[in-house]
MARBA-71732 format. One record per residue: residue in one letter; y, x, z of N, C-alpha, C in turn. Coordinates in steps of 0.1 Angstrom, whole numbers, plus 5000, padded with zeros to 4 digits. Each point is the difference from the previous one (the first is absolute). Example, Ala and Ser with C-alpha at 12.3 -4.5 7.8 and 13.67 -1.06 7.14 Angstrom:
2
A494351325078501249915000501250095000/S501149964993501150095000501149925008/
This chain:
222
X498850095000501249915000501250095000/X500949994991501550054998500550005013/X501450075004500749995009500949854992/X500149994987500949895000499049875001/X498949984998499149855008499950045010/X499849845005499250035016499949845001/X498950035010498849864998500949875010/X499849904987500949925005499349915009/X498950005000499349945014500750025019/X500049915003501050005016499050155008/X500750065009499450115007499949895010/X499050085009499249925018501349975004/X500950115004501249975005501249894994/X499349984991501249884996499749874995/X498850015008499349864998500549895006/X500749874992500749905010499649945005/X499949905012499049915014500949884993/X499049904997500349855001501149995006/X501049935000500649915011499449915009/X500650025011499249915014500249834994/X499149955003500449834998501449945007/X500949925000500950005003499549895009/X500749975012499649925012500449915003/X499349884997500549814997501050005013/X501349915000500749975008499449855007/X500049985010499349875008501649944997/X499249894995501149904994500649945014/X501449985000500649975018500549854992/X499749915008500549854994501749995001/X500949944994501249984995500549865008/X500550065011500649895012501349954992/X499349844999501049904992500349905012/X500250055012500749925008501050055015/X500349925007501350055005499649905019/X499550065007500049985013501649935008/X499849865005501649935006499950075011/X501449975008500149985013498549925010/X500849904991499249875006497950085000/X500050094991498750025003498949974987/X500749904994499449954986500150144987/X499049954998499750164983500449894988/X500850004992500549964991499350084985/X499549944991499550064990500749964992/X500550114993501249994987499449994985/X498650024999499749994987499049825001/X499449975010499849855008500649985014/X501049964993501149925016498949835006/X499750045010499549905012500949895002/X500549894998500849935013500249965013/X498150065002500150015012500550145009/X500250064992500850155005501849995002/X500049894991501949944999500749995014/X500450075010500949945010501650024996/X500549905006501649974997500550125013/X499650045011500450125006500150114996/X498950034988500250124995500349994988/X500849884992500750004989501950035003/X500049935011501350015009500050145002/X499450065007500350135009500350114988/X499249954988499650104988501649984991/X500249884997501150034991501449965009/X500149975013501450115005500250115008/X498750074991500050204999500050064984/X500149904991500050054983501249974992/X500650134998501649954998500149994987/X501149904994500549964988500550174995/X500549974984500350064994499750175005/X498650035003499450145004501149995011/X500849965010500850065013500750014994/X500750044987501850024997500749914999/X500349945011501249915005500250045015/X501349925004501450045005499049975013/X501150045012499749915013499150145008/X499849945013498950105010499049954998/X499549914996498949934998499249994987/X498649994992499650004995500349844992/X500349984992500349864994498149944995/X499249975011498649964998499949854989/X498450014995499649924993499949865004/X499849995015500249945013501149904996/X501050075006501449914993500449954985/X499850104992500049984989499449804992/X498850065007499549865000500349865011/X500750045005500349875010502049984993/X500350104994501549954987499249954991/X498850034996499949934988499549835000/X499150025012500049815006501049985001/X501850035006501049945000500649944991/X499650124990500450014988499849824991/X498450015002499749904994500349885007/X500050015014500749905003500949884997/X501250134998501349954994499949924986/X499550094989499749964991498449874996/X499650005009498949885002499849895014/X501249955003499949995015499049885002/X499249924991498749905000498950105000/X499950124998498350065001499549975010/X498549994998499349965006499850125015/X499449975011500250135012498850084990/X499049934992498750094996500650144990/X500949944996500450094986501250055007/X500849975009500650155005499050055008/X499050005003499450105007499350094989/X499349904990500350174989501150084995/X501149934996501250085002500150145013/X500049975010499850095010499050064997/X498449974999499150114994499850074991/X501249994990499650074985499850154999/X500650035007500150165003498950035014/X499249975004499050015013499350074992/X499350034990498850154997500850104999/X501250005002500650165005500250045015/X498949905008500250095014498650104998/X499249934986499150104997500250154991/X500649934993499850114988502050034999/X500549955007501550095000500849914988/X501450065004500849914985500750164992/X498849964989500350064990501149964988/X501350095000501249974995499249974986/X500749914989500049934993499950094985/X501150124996499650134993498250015001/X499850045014498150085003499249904998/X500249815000499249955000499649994982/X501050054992500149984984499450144997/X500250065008498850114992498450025002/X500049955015498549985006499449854993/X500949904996499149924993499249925001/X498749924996499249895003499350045013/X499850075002499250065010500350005015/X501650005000500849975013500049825006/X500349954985500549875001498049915000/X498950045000498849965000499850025014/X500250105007500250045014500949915006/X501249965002501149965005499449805001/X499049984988500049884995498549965011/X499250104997498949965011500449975015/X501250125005500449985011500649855004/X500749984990501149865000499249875002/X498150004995500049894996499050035014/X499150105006499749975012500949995012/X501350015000500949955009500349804999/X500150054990500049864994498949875008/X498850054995498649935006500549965014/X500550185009500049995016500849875003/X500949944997501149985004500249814990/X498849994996499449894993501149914989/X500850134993500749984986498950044991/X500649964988499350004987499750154996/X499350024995500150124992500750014988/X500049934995500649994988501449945005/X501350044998501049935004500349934987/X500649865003500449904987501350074993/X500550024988500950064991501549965007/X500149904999501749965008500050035012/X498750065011500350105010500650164998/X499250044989499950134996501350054996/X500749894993501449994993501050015012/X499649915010500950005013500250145008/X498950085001499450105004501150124996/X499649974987500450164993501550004999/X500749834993501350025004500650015012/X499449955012500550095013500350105005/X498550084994500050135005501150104988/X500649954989500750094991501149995009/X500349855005501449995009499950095007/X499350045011499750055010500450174995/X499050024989500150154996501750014998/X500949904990500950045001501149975011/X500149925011500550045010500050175011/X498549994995499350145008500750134993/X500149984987500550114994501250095000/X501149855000501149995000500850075014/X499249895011500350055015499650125003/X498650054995499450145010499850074990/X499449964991499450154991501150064987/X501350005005500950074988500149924984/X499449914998500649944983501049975003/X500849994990501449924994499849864995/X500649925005499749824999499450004978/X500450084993499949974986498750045000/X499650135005498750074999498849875005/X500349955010499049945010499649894990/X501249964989500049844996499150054988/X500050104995499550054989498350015005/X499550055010499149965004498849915007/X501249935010499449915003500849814999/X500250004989500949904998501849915009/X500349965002501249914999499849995016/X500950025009499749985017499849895003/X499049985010500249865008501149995012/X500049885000501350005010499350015016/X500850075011499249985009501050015012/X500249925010501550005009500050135006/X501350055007500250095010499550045011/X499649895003499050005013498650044995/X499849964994498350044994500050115000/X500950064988499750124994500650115011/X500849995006499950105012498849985007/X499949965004498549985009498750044990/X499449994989499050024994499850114989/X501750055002499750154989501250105014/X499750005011500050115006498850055004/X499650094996498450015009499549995013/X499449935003499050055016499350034999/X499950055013498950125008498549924994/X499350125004498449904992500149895010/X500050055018499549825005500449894998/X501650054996500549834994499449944993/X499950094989499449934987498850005000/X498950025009498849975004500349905003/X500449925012499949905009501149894993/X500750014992500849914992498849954986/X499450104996498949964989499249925006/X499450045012498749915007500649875007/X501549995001500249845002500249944992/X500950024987500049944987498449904993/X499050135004498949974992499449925014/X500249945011499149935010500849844999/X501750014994500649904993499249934989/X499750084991499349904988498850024996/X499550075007498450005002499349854998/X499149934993499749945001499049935011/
């Protein structure tokens, strides 16, 4: 053999070893649920109604602040209140509703003591997947509290134009829009007196708005 060949067969020393088999991971189950106060395990991919308590829908959403926390005040402007302006809301502008249908008014927003209020931008990029979640929660709250699951359409209408009122008082008062901006978003203001609106877009402390939610809702409870 030439010095310029040389045997292309591997030498002992450079013989390569298999790789080791690589080592199955033990599959860990994917906790889809959220432990209350109250003690109840809430399942977010199958919501229970019997897991539903109004103590820890209350205690939950006035600790979950509007607009991510950027609004005015020492206080957290919670989901809590949010929702007890927007039953006023509807109030005003429905003063014959039935006590059944403001108390969904007041609960429209209750699966965010679960899953949080996700500003309105995050909920359009996360998509069907948020709002299928949000809708399971809505309709075993619903069952608890022996409303329809299905809300009838001229509720739903009542509903949503409340809560835009609400958004744009909220916006106006605490979170920095300019009255044109707010209208551009959330349509034309509702009217709402001096006395109200001081009282229901200053913030309170979570217990207020705990203990203000849980009498509202022991009002028209059926």
């Amino acid at each position: 053999m030439t010095a310029e060949m040389k045997d292309p067969s591997p030498q002992p020393e450079e013989t390569q070893q298999a790789p080791a088999p690589a080592r199955r991971k033990k599959s860990v189950p994917v906790r889809a649920w959220q432990r209350m106060l109250s003690g109840r395990r809430l399942d977010l991919l199958d919501p229970s109604p019997l897991d539903v308590e109004i103590e820890d829908i209350a205690h939950g959403l006035a600790r979950v602040a509007r607009w991510n926390g950027q609004t005015s005040g020492s206080n957290i402007f919670s989901v809590a209140q949010h929702s007890l302006l927007v039953e006023r809301l509807s109030r005003r502008s429905h003063p014959d509703l039935d006590p059944r249908w403001r108390l969904c008014v007041l609960l429209h927003d209750a699966p965010e003591y679960v899953i949080g209020d996700m500003i309105s931008p995050f909920k359009a990029v996360l998509g069907g997947d948020y709002k299928a979640v949000e809708a399971r929660l809505l309709s075993a709250i619903s069952i608890r509290f022996s409303l329809p699951t299905v809300w009838p359409a001229p509720l739903v209408k009542i509903v949503k134009a409340s809560d835009h009122a609400a958004a744009f008082f909220e916006a106006t008062r605490l979170a920095g829009f300019a009255a044109e901006e707010a209208k551009a978003f959330f349509g034309r203001p509702a009217r709402l007196d001096a006395a109200a609106e001081k009282d229901y877009l200053t913030p309170w402390e979570a217990e207020t708005a705990k203990m203000r939610f849980l009498k509202r809702f022991e009002e028209l409870k059926p």
